[in-house]
ROVO-814558 format. One record per residue (C-alpha): residue number from 1; y negated, x, z. Coordinates in nm, 3 decimals. Layout:
+-----+---------+---------+---------+
|   i |       y |       x |       z |
+-----+---------+---------+---------+
| NUM |       Y |       X |       Z |
...
+-----+---------+---------+---------+
END
This chain:
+-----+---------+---------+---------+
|   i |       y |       x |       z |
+-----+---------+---------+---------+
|   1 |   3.501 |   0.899 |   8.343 |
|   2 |   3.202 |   0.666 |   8.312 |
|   3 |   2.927 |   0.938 |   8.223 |
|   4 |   2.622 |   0.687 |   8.213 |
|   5 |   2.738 |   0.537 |   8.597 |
|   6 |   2.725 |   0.911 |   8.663 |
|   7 |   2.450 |   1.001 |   8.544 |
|   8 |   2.240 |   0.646 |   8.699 |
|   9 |   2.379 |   0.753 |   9.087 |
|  10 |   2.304 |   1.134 |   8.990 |
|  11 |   1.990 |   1.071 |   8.928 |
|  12 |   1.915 |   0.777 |   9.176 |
|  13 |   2.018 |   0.989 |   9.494 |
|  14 |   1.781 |   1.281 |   9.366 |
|  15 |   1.439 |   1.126 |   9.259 |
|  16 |   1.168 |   1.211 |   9.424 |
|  17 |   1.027 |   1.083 |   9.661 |
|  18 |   1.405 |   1.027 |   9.842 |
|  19 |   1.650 |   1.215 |   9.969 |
|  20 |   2.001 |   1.203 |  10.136 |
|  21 |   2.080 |   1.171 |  10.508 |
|  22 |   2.402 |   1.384 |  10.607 |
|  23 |   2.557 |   1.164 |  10.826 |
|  24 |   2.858 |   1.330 |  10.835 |
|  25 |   2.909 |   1.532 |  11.145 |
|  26 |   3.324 |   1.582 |  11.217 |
|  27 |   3.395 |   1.428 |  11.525 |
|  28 |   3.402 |   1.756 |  11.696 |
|  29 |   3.091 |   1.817 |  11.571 |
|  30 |   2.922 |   1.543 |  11.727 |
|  31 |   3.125 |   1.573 |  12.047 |
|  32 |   2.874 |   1.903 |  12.037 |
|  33 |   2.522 |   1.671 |  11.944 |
|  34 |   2.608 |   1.408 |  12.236 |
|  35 |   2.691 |   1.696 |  12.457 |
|  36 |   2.329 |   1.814 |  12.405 |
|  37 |   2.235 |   1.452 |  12.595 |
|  38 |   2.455 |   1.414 |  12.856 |
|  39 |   2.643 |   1.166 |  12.647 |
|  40 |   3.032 |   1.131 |  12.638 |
|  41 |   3.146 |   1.128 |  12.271 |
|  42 |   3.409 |   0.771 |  12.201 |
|  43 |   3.462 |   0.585 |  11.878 |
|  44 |   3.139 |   0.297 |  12.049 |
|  45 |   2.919 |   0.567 |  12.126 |
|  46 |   2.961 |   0.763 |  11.791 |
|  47 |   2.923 |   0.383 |  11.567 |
|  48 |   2.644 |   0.296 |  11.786 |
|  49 |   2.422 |   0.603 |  11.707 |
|  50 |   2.555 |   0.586 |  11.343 |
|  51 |   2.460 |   0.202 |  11.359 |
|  52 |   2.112 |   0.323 |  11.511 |
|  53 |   2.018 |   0.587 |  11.221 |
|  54 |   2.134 |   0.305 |  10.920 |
|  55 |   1.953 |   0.035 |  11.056 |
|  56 |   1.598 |   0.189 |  11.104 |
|  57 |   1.314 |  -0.046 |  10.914 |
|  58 |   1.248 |   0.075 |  10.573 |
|  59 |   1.426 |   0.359 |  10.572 |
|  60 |   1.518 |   0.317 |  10.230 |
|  61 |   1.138 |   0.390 |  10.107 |
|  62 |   1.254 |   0.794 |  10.156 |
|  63 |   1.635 |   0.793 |  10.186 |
|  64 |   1.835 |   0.748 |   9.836 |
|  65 |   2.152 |   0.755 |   9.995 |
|  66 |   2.412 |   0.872 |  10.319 |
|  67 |   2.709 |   1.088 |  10.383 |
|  68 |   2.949 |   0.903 |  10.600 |
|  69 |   3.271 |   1.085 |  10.788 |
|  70 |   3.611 |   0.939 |  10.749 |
|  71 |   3.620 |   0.790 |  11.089 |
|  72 |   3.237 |   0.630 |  10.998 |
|  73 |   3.269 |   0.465 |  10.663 |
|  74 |   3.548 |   0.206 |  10.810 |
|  75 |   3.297 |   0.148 |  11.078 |
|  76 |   3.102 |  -0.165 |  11.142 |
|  77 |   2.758 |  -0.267 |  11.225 |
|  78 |   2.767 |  -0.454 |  11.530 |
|  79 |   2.759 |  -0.759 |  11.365 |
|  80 |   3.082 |  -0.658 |  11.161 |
|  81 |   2.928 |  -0.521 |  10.841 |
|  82 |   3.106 |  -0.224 |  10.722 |
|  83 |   2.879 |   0.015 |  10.755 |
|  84 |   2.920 |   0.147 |  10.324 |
|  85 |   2.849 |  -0.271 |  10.276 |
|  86 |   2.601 |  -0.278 |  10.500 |
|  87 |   2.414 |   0.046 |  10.337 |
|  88 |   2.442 |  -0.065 |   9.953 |
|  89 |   2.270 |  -0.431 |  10.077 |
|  90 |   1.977 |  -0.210 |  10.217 |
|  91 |   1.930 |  -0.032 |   9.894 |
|  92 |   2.081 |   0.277 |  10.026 |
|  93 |   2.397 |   0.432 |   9.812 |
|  94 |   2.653 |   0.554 |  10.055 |
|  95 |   2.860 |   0.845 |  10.043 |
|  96 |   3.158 |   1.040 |  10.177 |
|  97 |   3.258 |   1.420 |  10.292 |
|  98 |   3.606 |   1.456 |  10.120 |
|  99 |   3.691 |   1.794 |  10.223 |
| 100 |   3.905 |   1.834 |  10.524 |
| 101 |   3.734 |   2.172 |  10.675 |
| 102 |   3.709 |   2.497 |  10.641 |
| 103 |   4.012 |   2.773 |  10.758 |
| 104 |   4.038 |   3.155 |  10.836 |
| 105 |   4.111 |   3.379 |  10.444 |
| 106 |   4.402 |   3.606 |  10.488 |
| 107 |   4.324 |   3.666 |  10.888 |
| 108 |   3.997 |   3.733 |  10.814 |
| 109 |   3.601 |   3.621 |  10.898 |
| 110 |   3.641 |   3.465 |  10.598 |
| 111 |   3.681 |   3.119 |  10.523 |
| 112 |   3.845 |   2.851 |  10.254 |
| 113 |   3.816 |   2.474 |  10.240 |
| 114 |   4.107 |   2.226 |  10.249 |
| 115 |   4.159 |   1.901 |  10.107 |
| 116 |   4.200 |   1.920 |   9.707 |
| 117 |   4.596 |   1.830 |   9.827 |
| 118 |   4.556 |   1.442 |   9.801 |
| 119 |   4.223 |   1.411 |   9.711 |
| 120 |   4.293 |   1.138 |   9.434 |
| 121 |   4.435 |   0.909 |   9.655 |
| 122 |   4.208 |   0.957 |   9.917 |
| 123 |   3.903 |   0.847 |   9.650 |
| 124 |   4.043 |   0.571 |   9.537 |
| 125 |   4.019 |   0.399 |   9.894 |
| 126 |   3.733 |   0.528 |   9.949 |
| 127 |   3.561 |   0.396 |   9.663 |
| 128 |   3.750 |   0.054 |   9.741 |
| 129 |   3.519 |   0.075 |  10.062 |
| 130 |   3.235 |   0.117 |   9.873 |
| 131 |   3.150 |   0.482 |   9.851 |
| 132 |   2.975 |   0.617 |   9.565 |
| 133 |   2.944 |   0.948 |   9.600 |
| 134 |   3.123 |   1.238 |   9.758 |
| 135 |   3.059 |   1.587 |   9.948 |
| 136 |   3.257 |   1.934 |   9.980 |
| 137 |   3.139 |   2.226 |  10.142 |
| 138 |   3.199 |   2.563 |  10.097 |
| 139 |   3.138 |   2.816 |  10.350 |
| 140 |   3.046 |   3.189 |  10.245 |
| 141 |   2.932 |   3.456 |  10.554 |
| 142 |   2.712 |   3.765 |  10.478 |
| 143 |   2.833 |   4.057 |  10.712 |
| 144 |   2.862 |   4.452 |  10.594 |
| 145 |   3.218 |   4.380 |  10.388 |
| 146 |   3.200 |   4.038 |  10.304 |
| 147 |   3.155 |   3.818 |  10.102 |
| 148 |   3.460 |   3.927 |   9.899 |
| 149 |   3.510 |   3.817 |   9.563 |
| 150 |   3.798 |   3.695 |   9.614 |
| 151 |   3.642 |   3.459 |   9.886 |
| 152 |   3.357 |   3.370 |   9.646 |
| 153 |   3.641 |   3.314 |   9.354 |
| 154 |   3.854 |   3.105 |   9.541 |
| 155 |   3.571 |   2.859 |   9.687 |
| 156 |   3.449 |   2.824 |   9.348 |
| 157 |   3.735 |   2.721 |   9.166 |
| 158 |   3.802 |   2.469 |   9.449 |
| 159 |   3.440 |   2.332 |   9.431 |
| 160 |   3.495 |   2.309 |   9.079 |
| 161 |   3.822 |   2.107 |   9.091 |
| 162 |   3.687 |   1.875 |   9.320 |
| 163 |   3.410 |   1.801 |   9.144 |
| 164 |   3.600 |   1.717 |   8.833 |
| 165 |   3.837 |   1.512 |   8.979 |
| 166 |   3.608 |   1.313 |   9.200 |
| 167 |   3.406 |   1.219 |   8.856 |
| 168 |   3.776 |   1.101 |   8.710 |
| 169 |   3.737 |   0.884 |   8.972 |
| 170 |   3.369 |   0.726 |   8.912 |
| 171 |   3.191 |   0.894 |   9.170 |
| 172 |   2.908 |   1.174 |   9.171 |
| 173 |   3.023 |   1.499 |   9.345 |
| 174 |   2.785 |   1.659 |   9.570 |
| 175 |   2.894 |   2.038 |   9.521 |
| 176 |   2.805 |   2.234 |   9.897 |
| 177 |   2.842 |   2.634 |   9.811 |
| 178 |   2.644 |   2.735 |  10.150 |
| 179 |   2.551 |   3.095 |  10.238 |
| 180 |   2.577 |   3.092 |  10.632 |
| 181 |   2.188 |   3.155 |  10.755 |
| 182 |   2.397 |   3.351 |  11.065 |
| 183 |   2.394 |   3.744 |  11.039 |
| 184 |   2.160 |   3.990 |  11.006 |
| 185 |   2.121 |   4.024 |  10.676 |
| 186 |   1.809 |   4.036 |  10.522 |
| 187 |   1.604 |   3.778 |  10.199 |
| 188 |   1.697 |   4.014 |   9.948 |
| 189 |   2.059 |   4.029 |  10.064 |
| 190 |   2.035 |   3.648 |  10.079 |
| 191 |   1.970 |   3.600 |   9.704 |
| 192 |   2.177 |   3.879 |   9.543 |
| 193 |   2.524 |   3.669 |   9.737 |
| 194 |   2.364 |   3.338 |   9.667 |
| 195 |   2.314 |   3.427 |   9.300 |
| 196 |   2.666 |   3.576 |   9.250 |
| 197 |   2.805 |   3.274 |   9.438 |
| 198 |   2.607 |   2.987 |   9.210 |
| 199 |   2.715 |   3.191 |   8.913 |
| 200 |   3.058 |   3.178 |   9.001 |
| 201 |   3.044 |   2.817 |   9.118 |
| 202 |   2.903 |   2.713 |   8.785 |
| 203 |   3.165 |   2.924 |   8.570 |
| 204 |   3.454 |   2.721 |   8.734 |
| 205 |   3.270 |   2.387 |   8.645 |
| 206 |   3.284 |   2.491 |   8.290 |
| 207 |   3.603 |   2.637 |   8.302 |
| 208 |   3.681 |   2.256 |   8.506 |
| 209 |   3.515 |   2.055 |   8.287 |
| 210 |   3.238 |   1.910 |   8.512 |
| 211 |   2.968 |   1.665 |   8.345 |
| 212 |   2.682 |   1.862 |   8.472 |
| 213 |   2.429 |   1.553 |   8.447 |
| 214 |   2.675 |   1.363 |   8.679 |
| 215 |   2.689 |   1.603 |   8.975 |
| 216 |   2.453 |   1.723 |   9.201 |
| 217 |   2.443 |   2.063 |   9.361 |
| 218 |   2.360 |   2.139 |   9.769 |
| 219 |   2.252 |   2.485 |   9.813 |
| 220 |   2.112 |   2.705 |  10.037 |
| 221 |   1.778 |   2.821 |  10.041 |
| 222 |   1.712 |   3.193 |   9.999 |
| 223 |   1.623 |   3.301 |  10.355 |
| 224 |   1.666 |   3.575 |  10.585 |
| 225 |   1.933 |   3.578 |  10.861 |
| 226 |   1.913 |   3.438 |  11.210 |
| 227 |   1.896 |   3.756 |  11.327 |
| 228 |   1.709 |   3.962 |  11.081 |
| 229 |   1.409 |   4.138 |  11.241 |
| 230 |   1.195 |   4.030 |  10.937 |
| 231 |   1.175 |   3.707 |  10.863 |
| 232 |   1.033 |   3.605 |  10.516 |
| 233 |   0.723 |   3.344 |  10.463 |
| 234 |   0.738 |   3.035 |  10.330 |
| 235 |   0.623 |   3.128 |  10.023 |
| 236 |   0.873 |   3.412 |   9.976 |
| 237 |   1.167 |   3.201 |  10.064 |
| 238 |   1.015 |   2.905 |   9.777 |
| 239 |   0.925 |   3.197 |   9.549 |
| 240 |   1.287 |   3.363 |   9.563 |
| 241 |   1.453 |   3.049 |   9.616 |
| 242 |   1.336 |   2.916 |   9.289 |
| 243 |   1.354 |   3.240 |   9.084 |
| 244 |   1.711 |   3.228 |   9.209 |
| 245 |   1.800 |   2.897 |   9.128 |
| 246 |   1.635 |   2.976 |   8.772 |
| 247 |   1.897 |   3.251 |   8.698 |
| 248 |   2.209 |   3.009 |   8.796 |
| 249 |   2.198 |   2.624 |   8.728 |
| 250 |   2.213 |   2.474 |   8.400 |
| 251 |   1.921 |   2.250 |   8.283 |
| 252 |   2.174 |   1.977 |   8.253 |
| 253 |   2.222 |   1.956 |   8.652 |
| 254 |   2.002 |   1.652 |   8.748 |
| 255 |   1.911 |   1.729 |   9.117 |
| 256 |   1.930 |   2.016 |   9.332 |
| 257 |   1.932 |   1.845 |   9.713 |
| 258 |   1.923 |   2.140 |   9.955 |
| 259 |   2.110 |   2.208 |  10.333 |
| 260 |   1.891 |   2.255 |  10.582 |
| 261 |   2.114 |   2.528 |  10.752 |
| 262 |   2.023 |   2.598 |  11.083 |
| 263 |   1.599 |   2.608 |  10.999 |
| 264 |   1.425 |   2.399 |  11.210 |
| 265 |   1.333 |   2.069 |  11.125 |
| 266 |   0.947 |   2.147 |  11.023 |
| 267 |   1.052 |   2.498 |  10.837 |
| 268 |   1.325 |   2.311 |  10.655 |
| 269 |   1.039 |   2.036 |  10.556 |
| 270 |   0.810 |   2.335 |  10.487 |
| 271 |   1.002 |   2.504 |  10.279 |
| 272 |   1.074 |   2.223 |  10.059 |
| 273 |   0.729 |   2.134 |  10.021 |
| 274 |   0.609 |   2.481 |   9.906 |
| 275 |   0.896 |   2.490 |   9.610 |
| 276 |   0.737 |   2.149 |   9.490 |
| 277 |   0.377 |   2.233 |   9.538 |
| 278 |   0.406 |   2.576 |   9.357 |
| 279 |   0.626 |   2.479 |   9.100 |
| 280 |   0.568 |   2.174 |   8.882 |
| 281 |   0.781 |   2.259 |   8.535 |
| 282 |   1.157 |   2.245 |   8.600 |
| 283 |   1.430 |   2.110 |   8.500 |
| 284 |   1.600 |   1.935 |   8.822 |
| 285 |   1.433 |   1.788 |   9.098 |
| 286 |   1.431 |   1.940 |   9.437 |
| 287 |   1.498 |   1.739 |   9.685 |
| 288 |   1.685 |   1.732 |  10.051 |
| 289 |   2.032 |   1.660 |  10.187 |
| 290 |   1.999 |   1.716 |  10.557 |
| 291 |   2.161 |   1.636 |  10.857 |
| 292 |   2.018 |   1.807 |  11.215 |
| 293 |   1.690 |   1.891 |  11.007 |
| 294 |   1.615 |   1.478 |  11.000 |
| 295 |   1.853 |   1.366 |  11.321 |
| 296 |   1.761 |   1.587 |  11.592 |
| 297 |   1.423 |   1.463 |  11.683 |
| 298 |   1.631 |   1.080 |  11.672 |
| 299 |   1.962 |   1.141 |  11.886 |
| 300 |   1.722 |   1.391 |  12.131 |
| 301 |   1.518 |   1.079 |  12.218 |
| 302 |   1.797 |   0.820 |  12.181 |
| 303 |   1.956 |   1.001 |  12.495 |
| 304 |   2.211 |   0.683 |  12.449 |
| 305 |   2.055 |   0.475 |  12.626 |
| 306 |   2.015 |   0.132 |  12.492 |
| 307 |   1.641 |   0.094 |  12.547 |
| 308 |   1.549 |   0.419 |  12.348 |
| 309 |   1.651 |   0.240 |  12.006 |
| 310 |   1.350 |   0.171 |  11.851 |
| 311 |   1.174 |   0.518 |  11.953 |
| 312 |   1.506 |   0.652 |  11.792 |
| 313 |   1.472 |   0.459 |  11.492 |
| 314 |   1.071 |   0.568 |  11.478 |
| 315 |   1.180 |   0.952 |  11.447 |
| 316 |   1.391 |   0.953 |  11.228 |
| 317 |   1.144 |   0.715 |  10.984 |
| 318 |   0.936 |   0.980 |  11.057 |
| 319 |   1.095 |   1.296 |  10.945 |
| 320 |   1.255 |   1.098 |  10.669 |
| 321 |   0.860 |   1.020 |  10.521 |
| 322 |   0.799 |   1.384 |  10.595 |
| 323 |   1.062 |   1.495 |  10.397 |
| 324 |   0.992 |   1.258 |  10.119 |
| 325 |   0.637 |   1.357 |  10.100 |
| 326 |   0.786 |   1.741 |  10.054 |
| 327 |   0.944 |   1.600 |   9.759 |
| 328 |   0.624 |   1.547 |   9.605 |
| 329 |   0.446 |   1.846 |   9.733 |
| 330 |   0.216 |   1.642 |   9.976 |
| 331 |   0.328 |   1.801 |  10.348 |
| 332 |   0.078 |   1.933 |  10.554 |
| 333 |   0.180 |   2.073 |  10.938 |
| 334 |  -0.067 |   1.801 |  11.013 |
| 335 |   0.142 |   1.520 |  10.942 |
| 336 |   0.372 |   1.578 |  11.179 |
| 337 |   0.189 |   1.384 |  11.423 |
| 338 |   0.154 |   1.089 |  11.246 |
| 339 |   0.301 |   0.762 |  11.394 |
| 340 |   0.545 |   0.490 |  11.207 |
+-----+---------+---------+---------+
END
């Protein structure tokens, strides 16, 4: 394990005023995106809009690095670039989603991630293409008899197996424990599961051995459910989110990048901004890791059509600087307006 290369891409992919793109959508996934525009999902039309989001002008100024999917980093730019090549050139460090999804726990709503089976092998080529860091997520549901511990126990160890073995390898792990924003369940219910869960997470990288300053974590924010009658304020979801995050991560932990979850793309930006603006003094930076919160606006006016590139290219730029500016505490409702 090469701690200092650690802890340089650590804390390269979470300075502010950058972020991370999740480009990582399963192909099923984004069967569901281009569905949303009319557009038939194939191997062209999934590189192409890929190939559209990496090679936006200057997108580097706000985005540190990218999550590719298995089938995307041995893609090509069109002029036969792999895309991980293409990224690094551009100042952008690229990544990779290593689990292998999420299945039912013991017949249940529950659910466990796959893919520690293998997972050596399957870094070593992907570093060979150039990755340089990794992602696993974690999935954890709120509903009125789960999360079990059991559920919360197993996820953990696995998050913290990965991440030790994916530092053997060289690379930073990007560790996704993610409290589902669907359910009822209210802000309060939100951080008492979220705290257990980040406690349990970081237990397992001790008990794993995980260099803490040569990993980065990808949380949730504390916030009620999707179908919770009250829904908390931005400043209760920064306030709790912080105090929660206080109670759980270790100082050494370098950057905390947060999911976006479901919010919309201006709450998600909101909320970010609010935890930097109110508070100044700790120990990692907050920062973003999002995918729908930063694509949507570009693949809703891409509507795969050829000619739509550059307006594309322009949103995207766009919610990337708004993001960035969040980083910083400097986002204002007005900005959203603002052109490239």
């Amino acid at each position: 394990m090469n701690k200092d290369k650690l802890i340089q891409i650590a804390k390269r992919l979470s300075d502010p005023p950058k972020g991370i793109l999740a480009a990582d959508e399963s192909t099923k996934t984004i069967k569901k995106r281009f569905e949303s525009i009319d557009l038939n999902s194939t191997f062209e039309t999934r590189r192409k809009y890929r190939e559209i989001l990496f090679k936006t002008e200057n997108l580097n100024k706000f985005i540190s690095g990218i999550i590719l999917y298995d089938e995307t980093i041995r893609q090509t730019t069109s002029e036969g670039d792999l895309f991980p090549k293409y990224l690094i050139k551009n100042g952008i460090s690229p990544g990779i989603k290593v689990d292998t999804g999420a299945i039912s726990l013991s017949n249940s709503k529950e659910k466990v991630t796959e893919g520690i089976d293998g997972l050596g092998e399957r870094l070593k080529e992907y570093k060979s293409l150039g990755a340089e860091f990794t992602k696993w997520r974690a999935i954890i549901q709120i509903d009125s008899s789960i999360p079990t511990d059991y559920c919360i126990e197993l996820n953990s160890d696995l998050l913290g197996r990965y991440a030790r073995i994916v530092q053997d390898n060289d690379l930073v792990p990007i560790v996704e424990p993610e409290i589902l924003m669907d359910g009822e369940h209210s802000i309060e219910e939100c951080y008492e599961v979220t705290k257990k869960t980040l406690k349990k997470v970081f237990e397992q990288s001790e008990k794993h051995n995980v260099f803490l300053k040569g990993m980065l974590l990808k949380p949730n924010m504390i916030i009620s459910g999707k179908s919770c009658k009250k829904q908390a304020s931005v400043e209760e979801v920064s306030k709790m989110t912080v105090n929660c995050l206080k109670e759980t991560v270790p100082d050494d932990v370098p950057g905390i990048v947060f999911l976006s979850g479901g919010q919309s793309n201006q709450l998600a930006t909101n909320h970010l901004n609010e935890m930097n603006k109110s508070f100044k003094k700790l120990p990692w930076n907050l920062s973003f890791s999002y995918g729908r919160a930063l694509q949507q606006p570009s693949i809703s006016s891409w509507m795969g059509k050829d000619k739509n590139t550059e307006v594309s290219q322009k949103a995207l730029f766009l919610r990337s600087k708004l993001n960035s500016n969040a980083t910083l505490g400097n986002y204002s409702g007005e900005q959203e307006n603002l052109s490239r």
